[in-house]
DRENDO-1510 file (C-alpha; in Angstrom, 1 decimal, always signed):
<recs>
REC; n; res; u; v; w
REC; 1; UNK; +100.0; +136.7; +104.5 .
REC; 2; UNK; +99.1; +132.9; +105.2 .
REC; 3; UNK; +103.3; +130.9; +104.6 .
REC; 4; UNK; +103.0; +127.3; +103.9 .
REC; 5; UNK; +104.9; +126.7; +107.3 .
REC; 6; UNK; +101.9; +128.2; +109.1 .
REC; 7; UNK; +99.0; +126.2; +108.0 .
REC; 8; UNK; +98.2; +123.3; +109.8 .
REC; 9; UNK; +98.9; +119.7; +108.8 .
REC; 10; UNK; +95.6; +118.1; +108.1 .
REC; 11; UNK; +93.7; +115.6; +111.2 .
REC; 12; UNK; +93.0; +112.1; +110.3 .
REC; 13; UNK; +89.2; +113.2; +110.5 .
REC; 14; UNK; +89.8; +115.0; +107.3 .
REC; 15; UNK; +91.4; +113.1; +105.3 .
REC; 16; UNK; +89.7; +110.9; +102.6 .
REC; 17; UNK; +89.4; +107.2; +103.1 .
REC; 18; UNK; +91.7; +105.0; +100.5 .
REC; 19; UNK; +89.0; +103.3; +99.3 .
REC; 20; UNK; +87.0; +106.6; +98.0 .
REC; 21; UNK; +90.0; +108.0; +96.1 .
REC; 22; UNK; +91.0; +108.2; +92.7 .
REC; 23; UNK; +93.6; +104.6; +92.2 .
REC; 24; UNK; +95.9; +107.0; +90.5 .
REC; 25; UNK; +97.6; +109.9; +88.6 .
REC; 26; UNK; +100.2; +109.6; +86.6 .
REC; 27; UNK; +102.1; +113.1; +85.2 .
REC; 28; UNK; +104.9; +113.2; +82.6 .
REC; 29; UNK; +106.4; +116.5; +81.4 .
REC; 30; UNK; +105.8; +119.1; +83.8 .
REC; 31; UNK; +106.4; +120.8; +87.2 .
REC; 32; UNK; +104.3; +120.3; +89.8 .
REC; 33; UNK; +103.5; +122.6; +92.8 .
REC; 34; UNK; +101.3; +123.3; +95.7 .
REC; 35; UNK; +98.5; +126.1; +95.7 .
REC; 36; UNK; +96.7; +126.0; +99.1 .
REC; 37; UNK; +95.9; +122.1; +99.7 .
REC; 38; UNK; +96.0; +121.2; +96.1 .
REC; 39; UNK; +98.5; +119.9; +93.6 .
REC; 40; UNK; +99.2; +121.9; +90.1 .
REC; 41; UNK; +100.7; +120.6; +87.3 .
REC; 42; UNK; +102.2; +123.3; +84.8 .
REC; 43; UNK; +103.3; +122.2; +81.1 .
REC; 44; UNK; +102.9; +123.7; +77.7 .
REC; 45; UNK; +99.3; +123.9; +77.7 .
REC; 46; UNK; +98.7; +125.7; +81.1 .
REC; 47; UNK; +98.2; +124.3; +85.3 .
REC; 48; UNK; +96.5; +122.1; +86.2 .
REC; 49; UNK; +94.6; +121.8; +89.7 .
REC; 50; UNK; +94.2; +118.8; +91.2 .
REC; 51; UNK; +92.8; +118.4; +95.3 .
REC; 52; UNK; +95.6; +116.2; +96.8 .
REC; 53; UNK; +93.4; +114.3; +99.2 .
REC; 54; UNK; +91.5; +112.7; +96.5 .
REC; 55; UNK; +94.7; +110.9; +94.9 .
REC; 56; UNK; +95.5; +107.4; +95.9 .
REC; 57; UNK; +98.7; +107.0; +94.1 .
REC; 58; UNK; +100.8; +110.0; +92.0 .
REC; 59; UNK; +102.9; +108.6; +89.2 .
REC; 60; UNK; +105.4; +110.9; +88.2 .
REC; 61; UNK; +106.7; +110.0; +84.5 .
REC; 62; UNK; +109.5; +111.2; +82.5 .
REC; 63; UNK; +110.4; +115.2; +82.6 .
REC; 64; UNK; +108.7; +115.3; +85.7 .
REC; 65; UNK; +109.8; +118.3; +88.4 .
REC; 66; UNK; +108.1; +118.6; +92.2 .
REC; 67; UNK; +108.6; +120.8; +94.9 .
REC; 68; UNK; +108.7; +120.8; +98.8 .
REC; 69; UNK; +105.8; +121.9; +99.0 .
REC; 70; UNK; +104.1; +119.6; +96.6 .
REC; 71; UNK; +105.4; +116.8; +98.4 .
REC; 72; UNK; +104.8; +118.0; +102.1 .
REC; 73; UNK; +101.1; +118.5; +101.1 .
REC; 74; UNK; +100.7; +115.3; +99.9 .
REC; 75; UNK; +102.6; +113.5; +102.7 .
REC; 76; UNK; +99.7; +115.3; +104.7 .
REC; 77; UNK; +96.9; +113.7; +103.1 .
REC; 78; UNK; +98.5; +110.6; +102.9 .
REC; 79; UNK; +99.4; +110.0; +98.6 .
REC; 80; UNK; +101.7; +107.8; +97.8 .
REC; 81; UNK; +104.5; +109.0; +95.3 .
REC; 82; UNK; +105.8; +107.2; +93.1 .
REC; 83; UNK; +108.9; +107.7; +90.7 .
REC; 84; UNK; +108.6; +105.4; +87.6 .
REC; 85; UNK; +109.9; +105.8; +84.0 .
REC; 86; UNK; +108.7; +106.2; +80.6 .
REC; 87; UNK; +105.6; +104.7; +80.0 .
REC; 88; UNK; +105.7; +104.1; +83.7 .
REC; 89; UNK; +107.3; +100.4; +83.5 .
REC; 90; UNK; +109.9; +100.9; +85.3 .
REC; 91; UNK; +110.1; +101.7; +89.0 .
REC; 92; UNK; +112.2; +103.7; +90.5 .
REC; 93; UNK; +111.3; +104.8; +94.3 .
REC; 94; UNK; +108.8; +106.0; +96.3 .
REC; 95; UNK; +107.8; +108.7; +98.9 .
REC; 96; UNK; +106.2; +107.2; +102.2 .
REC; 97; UNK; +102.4; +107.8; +102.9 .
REC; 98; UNK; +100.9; +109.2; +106.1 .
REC; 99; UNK; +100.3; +106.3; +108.8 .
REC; 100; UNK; +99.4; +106.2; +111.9 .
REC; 101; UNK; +98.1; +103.4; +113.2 .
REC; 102; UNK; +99.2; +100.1; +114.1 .
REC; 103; UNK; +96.7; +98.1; +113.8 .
REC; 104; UNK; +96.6; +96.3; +110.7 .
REC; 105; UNK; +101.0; +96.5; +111.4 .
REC; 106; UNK; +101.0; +94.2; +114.3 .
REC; 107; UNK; +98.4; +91.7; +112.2 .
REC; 108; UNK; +100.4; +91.5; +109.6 .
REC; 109; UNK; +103.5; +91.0; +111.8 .
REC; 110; UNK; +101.8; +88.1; +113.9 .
REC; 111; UNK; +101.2; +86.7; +110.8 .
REC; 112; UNK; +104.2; +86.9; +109.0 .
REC; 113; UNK; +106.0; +85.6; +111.4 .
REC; 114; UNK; +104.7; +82.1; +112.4 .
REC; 115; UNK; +105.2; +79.5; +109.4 .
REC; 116; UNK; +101.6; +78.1; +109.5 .
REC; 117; UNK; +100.0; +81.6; +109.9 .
REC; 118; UNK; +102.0; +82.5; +107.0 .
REC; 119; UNK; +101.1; +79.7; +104.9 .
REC; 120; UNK; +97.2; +80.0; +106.1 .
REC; 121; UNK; +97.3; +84.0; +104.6 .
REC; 122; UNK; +99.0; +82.6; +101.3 .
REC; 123; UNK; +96.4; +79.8; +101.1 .
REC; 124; UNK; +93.8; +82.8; +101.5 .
REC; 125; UNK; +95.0; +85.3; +99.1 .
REC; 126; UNK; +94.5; +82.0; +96.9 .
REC; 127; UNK; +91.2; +81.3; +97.6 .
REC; 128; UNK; +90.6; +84.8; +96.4 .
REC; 129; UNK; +91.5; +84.6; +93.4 .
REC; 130; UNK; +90.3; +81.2; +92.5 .
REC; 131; UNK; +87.5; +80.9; +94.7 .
REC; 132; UNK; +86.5; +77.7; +92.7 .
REC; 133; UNK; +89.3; +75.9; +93.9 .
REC; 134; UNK; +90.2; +75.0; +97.8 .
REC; 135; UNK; +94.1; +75.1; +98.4 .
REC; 136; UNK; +93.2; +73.8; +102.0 .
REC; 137; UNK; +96.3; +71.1; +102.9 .
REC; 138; UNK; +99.1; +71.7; +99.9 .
REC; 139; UNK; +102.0; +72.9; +100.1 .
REC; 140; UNK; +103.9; +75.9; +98.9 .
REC; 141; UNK; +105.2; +74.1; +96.2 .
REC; 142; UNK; +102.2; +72.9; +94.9 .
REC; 143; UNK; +100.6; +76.5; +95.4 .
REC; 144; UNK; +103.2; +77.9; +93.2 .
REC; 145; UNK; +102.5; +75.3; +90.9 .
REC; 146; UNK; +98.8; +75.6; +90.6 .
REC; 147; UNK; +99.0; +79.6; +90.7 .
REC; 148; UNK; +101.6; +79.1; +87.3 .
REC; 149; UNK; +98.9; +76.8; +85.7 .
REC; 150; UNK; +95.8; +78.8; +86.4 .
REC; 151; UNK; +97.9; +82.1; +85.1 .
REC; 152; UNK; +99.0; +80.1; +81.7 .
REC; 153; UNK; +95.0; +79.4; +81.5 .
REC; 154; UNK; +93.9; +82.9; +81.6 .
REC; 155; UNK; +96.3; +84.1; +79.2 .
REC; 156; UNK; +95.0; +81.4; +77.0 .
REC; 157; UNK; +91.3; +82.0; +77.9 .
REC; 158; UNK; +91.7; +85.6; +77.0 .
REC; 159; UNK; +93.5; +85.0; +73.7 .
REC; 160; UNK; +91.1; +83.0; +72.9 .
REC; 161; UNK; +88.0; +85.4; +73.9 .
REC; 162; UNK; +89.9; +88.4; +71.9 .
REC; 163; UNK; +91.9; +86.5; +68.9 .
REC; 164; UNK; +94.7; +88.1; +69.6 .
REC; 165; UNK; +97.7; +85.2; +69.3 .
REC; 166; UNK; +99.4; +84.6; +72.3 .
REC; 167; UNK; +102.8; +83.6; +72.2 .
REC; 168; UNK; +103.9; +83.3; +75.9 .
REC; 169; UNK; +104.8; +86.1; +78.1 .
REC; 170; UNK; +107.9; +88.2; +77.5 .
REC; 171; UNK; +109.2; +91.2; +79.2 .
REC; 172; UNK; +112.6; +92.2; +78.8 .
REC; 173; UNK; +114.1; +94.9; +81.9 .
REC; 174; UNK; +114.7; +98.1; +80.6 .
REC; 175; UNK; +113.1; +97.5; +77.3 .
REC; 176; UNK; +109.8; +98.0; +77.3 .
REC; 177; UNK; +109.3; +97.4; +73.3 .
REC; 178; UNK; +110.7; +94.0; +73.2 .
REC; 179; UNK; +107.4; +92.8; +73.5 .
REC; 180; UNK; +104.3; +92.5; +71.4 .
REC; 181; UNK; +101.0; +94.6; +72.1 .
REC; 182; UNK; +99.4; +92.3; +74.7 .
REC; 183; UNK; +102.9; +92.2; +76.6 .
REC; 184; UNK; +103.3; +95.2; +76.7 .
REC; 185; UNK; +99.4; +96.4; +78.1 .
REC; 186; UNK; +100.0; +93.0; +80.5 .
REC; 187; UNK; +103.6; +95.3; +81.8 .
REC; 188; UNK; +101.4; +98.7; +81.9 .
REC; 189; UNK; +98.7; +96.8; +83.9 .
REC; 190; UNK; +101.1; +95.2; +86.1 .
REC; 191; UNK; +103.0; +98.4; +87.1 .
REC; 192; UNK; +100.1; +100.4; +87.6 .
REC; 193; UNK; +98.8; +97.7; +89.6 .
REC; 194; UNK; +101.7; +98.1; +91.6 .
REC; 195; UNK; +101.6; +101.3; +92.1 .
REC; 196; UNK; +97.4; +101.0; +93.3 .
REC; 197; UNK; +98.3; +98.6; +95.5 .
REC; 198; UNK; +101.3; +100.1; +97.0 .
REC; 199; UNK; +99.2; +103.2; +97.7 .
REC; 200; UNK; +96.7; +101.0; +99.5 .
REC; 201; UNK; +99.1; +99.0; +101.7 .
REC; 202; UNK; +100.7; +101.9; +102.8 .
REC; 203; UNK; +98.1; +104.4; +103.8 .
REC; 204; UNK; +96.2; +101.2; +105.5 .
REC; 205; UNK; +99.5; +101.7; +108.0 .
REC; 206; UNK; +100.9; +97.7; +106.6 .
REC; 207; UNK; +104.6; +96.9; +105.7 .
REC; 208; UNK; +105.3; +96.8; +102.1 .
REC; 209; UNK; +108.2; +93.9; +103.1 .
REC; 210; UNK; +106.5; +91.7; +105.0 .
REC; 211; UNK; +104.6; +89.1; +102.3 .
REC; 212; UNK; +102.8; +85.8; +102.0 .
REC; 213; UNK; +103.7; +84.6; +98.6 .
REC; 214; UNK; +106.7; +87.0; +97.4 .
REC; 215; UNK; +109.5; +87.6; +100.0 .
REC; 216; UNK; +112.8; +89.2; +100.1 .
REC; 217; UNK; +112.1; +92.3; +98.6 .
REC; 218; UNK; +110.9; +95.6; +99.9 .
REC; 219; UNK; +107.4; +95.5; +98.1 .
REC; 220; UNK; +106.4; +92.1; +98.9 .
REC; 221; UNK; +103.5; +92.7; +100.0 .
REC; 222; UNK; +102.1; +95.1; +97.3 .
REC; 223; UNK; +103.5; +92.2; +94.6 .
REC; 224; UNK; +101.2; +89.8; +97.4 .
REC; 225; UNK; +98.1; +92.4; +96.6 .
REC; 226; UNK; +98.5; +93.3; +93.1 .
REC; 227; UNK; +98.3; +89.6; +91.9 .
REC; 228; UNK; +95.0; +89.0; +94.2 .
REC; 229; UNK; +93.5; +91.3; +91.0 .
REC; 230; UNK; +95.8; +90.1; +88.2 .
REC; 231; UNK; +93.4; +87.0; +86.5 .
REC; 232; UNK; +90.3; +89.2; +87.4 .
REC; 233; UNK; +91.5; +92.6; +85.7 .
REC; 234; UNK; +94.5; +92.8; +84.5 .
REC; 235; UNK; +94.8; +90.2; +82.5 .
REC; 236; UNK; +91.9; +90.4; +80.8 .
REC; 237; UNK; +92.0; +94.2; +80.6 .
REC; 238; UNK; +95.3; +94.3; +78.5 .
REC; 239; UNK; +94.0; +91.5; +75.9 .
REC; 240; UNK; +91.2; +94.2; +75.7 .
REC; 241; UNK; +93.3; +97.1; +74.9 .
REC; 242; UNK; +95.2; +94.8; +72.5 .
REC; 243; UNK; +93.2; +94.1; +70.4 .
REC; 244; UNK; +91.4; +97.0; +69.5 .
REC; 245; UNK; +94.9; +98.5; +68.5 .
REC; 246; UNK; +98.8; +98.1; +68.4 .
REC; 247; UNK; +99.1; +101.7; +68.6 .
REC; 248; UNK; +99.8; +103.7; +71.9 .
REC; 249; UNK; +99.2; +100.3; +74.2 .
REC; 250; UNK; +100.5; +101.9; +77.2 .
REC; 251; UNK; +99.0; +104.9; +77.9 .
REC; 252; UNK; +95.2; +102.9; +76.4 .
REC; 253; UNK; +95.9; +100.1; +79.0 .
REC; 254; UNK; +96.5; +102.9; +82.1 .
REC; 255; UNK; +93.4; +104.8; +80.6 .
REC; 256; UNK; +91.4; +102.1; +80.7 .
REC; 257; UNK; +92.7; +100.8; +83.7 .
REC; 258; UNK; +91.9; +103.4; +85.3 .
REC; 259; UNK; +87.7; +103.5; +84.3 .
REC; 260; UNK; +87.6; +99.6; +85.2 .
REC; 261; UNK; +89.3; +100.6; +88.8 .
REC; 262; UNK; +86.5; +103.0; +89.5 .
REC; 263; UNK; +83.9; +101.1; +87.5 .
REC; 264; UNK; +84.4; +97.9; +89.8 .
REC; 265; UNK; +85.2; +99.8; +93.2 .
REC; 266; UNK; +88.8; +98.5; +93.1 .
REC; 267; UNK; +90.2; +100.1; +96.0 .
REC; 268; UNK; +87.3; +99.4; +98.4 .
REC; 269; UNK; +87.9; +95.6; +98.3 .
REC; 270; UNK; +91.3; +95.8; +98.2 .
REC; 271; UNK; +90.8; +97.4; +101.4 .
REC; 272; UNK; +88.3; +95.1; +103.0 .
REC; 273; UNK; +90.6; +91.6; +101.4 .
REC; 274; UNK; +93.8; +93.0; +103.1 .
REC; 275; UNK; +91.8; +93.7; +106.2 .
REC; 276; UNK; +90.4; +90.2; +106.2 .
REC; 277; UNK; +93.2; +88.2; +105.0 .
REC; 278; UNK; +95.3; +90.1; +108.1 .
REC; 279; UNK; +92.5; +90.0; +110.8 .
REC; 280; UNK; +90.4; +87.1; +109.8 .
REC; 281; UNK; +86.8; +86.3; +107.6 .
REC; 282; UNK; +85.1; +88.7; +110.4 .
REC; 283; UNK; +86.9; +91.5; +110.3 .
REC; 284; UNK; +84.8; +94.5; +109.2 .
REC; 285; UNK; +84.6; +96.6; +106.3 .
REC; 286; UNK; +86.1; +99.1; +105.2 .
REC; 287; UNK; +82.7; +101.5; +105.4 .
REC; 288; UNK; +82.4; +99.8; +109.7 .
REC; 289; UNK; +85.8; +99.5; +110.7 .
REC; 290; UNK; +87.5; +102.6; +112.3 .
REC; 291; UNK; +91.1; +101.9; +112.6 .
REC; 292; UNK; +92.2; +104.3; +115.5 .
REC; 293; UNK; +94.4; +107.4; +114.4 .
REC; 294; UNK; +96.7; +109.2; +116.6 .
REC; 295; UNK; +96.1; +106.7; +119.7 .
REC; 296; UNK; +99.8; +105.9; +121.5 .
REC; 297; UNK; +99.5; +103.2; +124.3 .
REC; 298; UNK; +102.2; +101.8; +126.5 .
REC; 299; UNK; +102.7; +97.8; +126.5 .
REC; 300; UNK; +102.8; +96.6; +130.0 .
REC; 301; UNK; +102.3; +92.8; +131.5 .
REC; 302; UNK; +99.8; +90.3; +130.0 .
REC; 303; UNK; +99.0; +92.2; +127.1 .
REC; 304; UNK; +97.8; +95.0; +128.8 .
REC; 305; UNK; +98.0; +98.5; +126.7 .
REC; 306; UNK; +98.0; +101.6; +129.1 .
REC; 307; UNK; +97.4; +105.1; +128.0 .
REC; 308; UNK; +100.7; +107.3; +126.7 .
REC; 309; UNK; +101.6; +110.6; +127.9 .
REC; 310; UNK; +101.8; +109.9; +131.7 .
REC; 311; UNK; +104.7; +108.7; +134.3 .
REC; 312; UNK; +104.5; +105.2; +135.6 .
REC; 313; UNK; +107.2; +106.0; +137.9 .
REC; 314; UNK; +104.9; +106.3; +141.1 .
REC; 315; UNK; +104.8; +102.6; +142.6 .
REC; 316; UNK; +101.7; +103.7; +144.3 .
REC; 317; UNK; +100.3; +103.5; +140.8 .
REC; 318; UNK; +100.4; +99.5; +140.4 .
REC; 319; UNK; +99.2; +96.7; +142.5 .
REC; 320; UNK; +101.8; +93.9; +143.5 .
REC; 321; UNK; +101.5; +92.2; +140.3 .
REC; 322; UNK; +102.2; +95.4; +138.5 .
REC; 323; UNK; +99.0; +96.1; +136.7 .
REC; 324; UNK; +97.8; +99.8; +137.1 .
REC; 325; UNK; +95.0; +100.6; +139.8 .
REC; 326; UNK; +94.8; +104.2; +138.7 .
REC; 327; UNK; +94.2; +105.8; +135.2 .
</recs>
């Protein structure tokens, strides 16, 4: 009989691209195990299965139980997990996805870490999501600034387009009722959004931390991600949900969140704008670019990158300036 500990982990070959898989999952109320390389949830009504390499992010809700091997299969195909509460507005923590390359790492890194790269990125991520407007010389101030004024618009712009009043945004930690029925789809979208984003990040191999408008916190970057997409769907999207009832706004606005992610091939640009915004206007696609998987090089002098998995201890190996003569 075939044990869990003898199949083998899944290649990169195999596993399905971010951009092709469902944005999320979210699961309240049940356990939730592994059978082969799917997922099951089990409740009341019966199990559930689910393939694990199609899910971009798993929400697990309140009542939730998951096992080993649940999470060591998805681990393996590279889901993120995340643990969020009731009406999943509140996060909690997450399990790491599968990464194995560098690449987009060590862009983010160069980036982050000179001040006028890090400014250029933030001036990007604006541009895309006001591409009527050039943020080309201001400051970070003024970015702030002109982000909060084009925010207060849409809220009034989508008020206005639904009729349902608007009275500011409120959101209260830890209460998730405090607010009316648009604030509390615009909370639903937002952690959902989150949790897309955070699924996307990670599996691309990026750091969470290291962001271009939020910083000191360890999702940075996913809060950097989740707004490109905030004016452009989720703000809208919860004014939608509000207004066709007060009833059940959360689980509507995730619902319907999730059709408009799939309907507008969400996680394929997300993938392509982080790409871009970390590797510059010409950086391919996401259905071009192969990142490389499973490739470990050595660093050596002027930027050279030699093949892992050998000994550089012979000094017959490298020329008087050090570079290696043989591979």
């Amino acid at each position: 009989m075939t044990t869990v500990s003898r199949r083998g982990a899944h290649t990169p070959r195999e596993l399905t691209r971010a951009s092709e898989r469902l944005s999320f999952l979210y699961l309240e109320r049940c356990t939730i195990h592994r059978d082969a390389n799917a997922i099951t949830a089990t409740d009341a009504e019966g199990t559930t299965h689910i393939p694990a390499a199609t899910i971009g992010t798993l929400l697990l809700g309140l009542g939730t139980r998951i096992t080993h091997q649940a999470m060591s299969v998805l681990g393996e195909t590279g889901a993120a997990v995340t643990w969020v509460g009731e009406h999943s507005v509140r996060y909690y923590a997450s399990g790491r996805a599968l990464t194995r390359s560098s690449t987009l790492a060590e862009a983010q890194a160069t980036q982050w870490a000179n001040n006028r790269s890090r400014l250029a990125v933030a001036r990007a991520m604006y541009r895309l999501r006001f591409p009527d407007e050039n943020p080309e010389g201001i400051t970070r101030r003024e970015l702030l600034g002109h982000e909060g004024d084009r925010v207060k618009k849409c809220y009034r712009t989508q008020a206005d387009r639904t009729g349902v009043p608007w009275r500011g945004r409120k959101y209260v930690p830890g209460d998730f009722t405090a607010g009316d029925a648009v604030n509390q789809a615009i909370t639903a979208a937002a952690q959902c959004m989150y949790g897309v984003a955070h699924a996307v990040v990670t599996s691309l191999g990026c750091s969470p931390a290291l962001g271009f408008v939020h910083s000191g916190h360890e999702l940075s970057f996913v809060l950097d991600i989740a707004d490109l997409y905030k004016t452009d769907i989720g703000i809208p999207l919860a004014f939608d949900v509000a207004a066709e009832d007060e009833e059940d706004v959360a689980s509507r606005t995730r619902r319907a969140l999730r059709d408009r992610i799939h309907e507008t091939s969400l996680l394929d640009r997300c993938v392509n704008d982080i790409k871009r915004l970390l590797l510059g206007t010409d950086a391919p696609t996401s259905t071009d670019m192969n990142i490389a998987w499973d490739v470990v090089t050595l660093q050596s002098d002027r930027n050279e990158h030699l093949p892992a998995g050998r000994n550089y201890g012979d000094a017959d190996d490298f020329d008087h300036d050090g570079m290696v003569l043989t591979w």
